[in-house]
N, C-alpha and C positions, 0 to 999 in steps of 0.2 A: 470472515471465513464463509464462503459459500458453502451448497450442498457436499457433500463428502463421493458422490459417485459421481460416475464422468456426466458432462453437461451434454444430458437429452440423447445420450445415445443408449442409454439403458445398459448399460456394462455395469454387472454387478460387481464389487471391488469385493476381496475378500476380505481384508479388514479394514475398517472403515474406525477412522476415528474419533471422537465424542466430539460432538457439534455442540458447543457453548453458548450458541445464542439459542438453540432449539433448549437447551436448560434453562435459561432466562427466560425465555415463553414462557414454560412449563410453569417456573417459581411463578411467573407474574398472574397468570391464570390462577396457580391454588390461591394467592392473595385474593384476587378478587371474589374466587367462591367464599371463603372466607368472609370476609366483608359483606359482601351481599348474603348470604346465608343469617348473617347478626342485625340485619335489618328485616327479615323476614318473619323469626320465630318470635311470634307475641302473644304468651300465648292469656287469654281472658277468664275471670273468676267473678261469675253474673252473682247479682242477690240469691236464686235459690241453691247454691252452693255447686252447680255442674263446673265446670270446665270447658272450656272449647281453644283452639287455636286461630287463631289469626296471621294470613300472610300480608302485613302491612302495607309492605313495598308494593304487592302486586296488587292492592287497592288502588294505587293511585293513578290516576287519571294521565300523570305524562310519562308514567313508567314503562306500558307496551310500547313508545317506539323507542326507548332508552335499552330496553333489554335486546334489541336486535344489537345493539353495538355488544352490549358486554356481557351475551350469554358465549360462554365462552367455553361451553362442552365441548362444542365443534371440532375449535381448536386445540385441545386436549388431546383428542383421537388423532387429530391431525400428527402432530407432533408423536404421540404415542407410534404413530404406525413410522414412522423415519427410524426412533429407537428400537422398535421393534423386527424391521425388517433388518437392519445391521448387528442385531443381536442373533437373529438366526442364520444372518450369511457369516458370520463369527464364528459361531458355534458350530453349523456346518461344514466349513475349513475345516474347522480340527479334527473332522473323521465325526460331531456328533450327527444322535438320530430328532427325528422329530416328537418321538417319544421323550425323548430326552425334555427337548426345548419344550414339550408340553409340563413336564414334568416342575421344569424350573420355576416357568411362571405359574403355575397352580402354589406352588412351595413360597415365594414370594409373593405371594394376596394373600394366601389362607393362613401364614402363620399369625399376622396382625390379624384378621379380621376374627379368628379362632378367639384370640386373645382379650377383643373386646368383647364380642358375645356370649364367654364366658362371665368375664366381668361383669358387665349389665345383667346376665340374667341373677347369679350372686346378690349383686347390690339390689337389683330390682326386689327380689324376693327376699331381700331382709326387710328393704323398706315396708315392701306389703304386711311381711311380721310384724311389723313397729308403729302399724297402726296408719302409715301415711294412705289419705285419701285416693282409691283405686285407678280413679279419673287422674290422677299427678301421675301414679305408676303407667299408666299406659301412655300418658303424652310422653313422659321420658321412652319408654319401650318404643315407641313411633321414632321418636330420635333419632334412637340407636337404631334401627334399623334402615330409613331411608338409605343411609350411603351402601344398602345391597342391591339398589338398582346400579349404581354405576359398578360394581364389583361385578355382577353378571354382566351387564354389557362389558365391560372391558376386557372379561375373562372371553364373551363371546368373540371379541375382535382379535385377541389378543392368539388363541389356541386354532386360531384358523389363519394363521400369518404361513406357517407351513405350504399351504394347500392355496393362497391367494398368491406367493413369492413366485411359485411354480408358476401361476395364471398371467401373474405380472411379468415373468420373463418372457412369454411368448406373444403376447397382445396385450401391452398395461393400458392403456385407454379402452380398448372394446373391454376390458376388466372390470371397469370402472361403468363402464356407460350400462355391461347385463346388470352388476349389483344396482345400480339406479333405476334402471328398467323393473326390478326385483320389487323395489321399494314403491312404485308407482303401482303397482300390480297388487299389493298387498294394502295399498291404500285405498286402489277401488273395489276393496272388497269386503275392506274395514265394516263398511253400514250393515253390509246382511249377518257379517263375520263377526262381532265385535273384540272377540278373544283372539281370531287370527290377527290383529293392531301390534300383538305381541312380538310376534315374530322380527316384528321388524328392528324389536331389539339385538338383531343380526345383524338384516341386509343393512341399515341406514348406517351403521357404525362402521361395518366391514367398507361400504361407499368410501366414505368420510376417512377412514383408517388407509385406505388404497390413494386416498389424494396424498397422505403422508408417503406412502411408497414411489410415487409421482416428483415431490418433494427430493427424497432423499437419491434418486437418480438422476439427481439435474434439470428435469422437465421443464419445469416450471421456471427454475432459473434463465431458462433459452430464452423465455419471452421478456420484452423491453418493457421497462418502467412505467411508460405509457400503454403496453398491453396489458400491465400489471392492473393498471389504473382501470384499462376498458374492462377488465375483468368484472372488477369489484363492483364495477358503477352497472354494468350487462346483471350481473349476481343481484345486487337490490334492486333492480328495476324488475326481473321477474320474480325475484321474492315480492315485492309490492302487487305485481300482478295476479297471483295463485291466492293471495290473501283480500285483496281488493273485489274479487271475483265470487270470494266467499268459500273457497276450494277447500280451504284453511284456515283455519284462526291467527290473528295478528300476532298474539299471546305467547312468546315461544316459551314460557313457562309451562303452559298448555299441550303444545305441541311435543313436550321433553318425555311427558310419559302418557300414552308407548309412544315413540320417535315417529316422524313423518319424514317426507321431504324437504318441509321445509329449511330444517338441520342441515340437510345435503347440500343443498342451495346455499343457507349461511355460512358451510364451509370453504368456499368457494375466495368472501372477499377477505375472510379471517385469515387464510393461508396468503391470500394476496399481500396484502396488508403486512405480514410476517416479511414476504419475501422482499419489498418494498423498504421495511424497517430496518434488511442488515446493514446495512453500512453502517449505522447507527449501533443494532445492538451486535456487531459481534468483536468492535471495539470495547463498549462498555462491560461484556460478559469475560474480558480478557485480565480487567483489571483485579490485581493481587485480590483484594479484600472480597470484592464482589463474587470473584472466583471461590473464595472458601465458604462464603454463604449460600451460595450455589447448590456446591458439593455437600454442604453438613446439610442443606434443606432438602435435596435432591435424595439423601440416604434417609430420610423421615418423612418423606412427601407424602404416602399412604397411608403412615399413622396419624399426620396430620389431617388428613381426608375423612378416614375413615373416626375419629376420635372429635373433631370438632364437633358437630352437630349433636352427638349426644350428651359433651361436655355444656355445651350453647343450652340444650332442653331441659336438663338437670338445673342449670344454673337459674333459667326462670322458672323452673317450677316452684325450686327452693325460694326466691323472690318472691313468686306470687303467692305462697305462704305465710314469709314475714309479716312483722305489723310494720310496715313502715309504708310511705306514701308512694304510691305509685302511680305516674303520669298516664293515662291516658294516651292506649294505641293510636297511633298517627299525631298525635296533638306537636305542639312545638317545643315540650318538656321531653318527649321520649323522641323527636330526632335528637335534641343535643345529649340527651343519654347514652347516645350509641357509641362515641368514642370511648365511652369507659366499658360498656361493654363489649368492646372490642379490644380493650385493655385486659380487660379480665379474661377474658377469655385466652388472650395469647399466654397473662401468666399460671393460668392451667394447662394450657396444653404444654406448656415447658417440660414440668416434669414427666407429662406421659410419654412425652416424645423421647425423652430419657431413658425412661422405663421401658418403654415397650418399642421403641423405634429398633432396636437390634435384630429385634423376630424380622425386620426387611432385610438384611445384610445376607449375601449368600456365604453360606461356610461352607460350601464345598464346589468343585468344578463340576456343574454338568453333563460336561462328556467324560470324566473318571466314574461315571454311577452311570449303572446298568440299569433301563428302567423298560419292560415290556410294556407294547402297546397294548395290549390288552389290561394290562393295571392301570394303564394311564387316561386310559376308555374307560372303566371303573369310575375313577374318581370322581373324571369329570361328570357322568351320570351323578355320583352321589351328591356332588358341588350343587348342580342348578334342583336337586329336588324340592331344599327347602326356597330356594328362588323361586320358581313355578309355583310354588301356595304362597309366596305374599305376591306376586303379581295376580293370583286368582283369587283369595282368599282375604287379603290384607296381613298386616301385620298386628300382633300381640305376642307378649312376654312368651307364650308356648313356642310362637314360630322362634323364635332370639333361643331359646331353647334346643329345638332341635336342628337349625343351624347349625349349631356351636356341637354339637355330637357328629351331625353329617361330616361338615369341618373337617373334626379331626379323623372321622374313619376315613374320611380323603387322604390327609394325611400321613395316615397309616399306610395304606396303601401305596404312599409313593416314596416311602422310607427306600427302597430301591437297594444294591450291592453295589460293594464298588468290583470295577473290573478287571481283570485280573492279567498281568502284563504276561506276554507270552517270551518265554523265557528264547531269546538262537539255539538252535541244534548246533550245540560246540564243533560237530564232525562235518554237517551241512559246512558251516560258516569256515571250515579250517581248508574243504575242497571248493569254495570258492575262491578262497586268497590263494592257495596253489594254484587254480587256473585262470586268476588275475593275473599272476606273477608268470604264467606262461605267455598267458597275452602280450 
């Protein structure tokens, strides 16, 4: 299955059908954050009893140019913005507003994410009651919080698909080349700036989110296998350049927060590579079974996201408390430990995904709920407050805290009406069939 809109002419379809290999990306991607996320979190218990963390993987020596292959945010966004822009020309058909579609996907992030920071701060603060050492309580608090950087970027990519759809209908490449332009601009201004860096957890994603809209109207598809190919090979040769040069760090772990160009660039051969692979996966995304695993993983993808790493941080903190022997970070006793901790970890997240995977499900049609712009402006305001203090601040149990309050006064605010059907004037509608019937 190819892209869903017409090839490279940019004709928006009105509805667009779910692209099965772009859910195969998807799944294969949260796999691998997963995985690599379990090789990261190590965290250390020195002789004077502190605490610290360790990112293992990215100690080692042949891991930066391994992470150009399978940092795979890029690709995330990529894919996101295809689902994303078919979900607003969807919704749009049916008479909704952009209120609306702001509405939906604030409602779909914040009820999981509500869910867990609720939880964590709970758990966290019984544990500090019961005595567990404050240094354990804050590496878990770290945890749980990291996955709100990508919940604000994605929220930021995400609530601006509206206002980009618009831009991409009329010029989708110069779209694409200002938000680039945007990111370049904000890069060389990062050294005097060092908190404007932030910002570009906008433009770099909205970039990168706009090659998915590119994507999903054929663009991309227009060019041949071997452009495909000059694509990818052109995309790493000036990634090697900008990095070589010293522009930028090799390190895209580095580079992830706050975002640079070089993401933009990486998204380049990621989507290549994608477009290159359908033949391949949009056969395998067809098959019965694989299809249902798709679909059940695809309804819990965010719980999953958002619930590993803090499940992963808890899990060793509670380890690095036991009395039992513990291998040494990096050593050849803790890589071959990783498949079990990637065991265990799938069978905790089983049941949360159980538990709390529903809060992703929408229970109602978005264009039947009434939702003013000006509430929906609201929220989002209240959404990035507590983002804005741990991008400035860091993160601690306070921040996990007042998230999960912000949260849900978001929430509150986008509880919305339904709307109310406007009944035919029986006498209107009785003197048009009489002067049909004269016609």
């Amino acid at each position: 299955m190819r892209s869903t809109g017409s090839r490279g002419t940019g004709t928006p379809p009105d509805t667009a059908s779910r692209d099965r290999a772009i859910d195969l990306v998807r799944f294969v991607c949260l796999v691998l954050v997963v995985v690599g996320h379990s090789m990261m979190v190590s965290p250390v218990l020195h002789p004077d009893g502190t605490v610290t963390t360790e990112n293992t993987l990215a100690l080692q020596g042949w891991f930066e140019p391994v992470i150009w292959i399978f940092m795979v945010m890029p690709l995330f966004f990529v894919t996101g913005g295809v689902t994303g822009l078919q979900s607003w020309r969807r919704l749009k058909a049916g008479g909704g507003t952009a209120a609306q579609f702001v509405r939906a996907r604030l409602l779909r992030l914040l009820r999981p994410a509500t869910a867990l920071l609720a939880t964590m701060v709970a758990g966290l603060s019984v544990a500090g009651a019961l005595g567990v050492d404050r240094q354990v309580v804050q590496l878990i608090a770290t945890g749980a919080g990291m996955p709100l950087w990508f919940l604000a970027a994605y929220l930021a990519a995400q609530l601006n698909v509206p206002v980009l759809a618009a831009l991409h209908a009329r010029a989708p490449w110069l779209t694409f080349v200002l938000l680039t332009a945007l990111v370049v601009a904000v890069d060389c201004l990062r050294g005097a700036l060092p908190d404007l860096a932030n910002i570009n957890l906008v433009f770099v994603w909205c970039a990168v989110q706009q090659l998915g809209f590119l994507v999903a109207d054929g663009y991309i598809s227009r060019l041949s296998r071997s452009g495909l190919l000059g694509a990818a090979v052109a995309a790493h040769l000036l990634l090697g350049l900008v990095t070589g040069l010293g522009l930028y760090r090799g390190n895209m772990l580095v580079n992830l927060n706050p975002p640079n160009l070089t993401l933009v660039i990486l998204a380049v051969p990621q989507l290549a590579t994608m477009e290159l692979a359908r033949p391949v996966l949009a056969p395998l995304a067809e098959v019965r079974w694989i299809g249902r695993v798709l679909a059940l993983a695809g309804s819990r993808s965010l719980t999953v996201y958002l619930w590993h790493l803090p499940l992963l941080a808890a899990m060793s903190g509670l380890l690095l408390l036991a009395p039992i022997p513990k291998p040494g970070s990096g050593t050849a006793g803790w890589w071959w430990s990783r498949p079990v901790v990637v065991l265990a970890l799938v069978i905790l997240l089983l049941p949360v995904a159980a538990a709390f995977g529903r809060l992703e499900e929408r229970t109602t049609t978005p264009v039947t709920i009434r939702c003013r712009p000006a509430m929906a402006g609201a929220a989002v305001v209240v959404v990035f407050i507590p983002v804005a203090d741990a991008a400035l601040n860091g993160l601690s149990l306070g921040l996990l805290a007042a998230g999960a309050v912000c949260f849900s006064v978001a929430i509150v605010l986008l509880g919305g009406s339904p709307l109310r059907r406007r009944q035919p004037d029986r006498r209107r509608h009785g003197r048009r069939t009489i002067a049909s019937g004269l016609n």
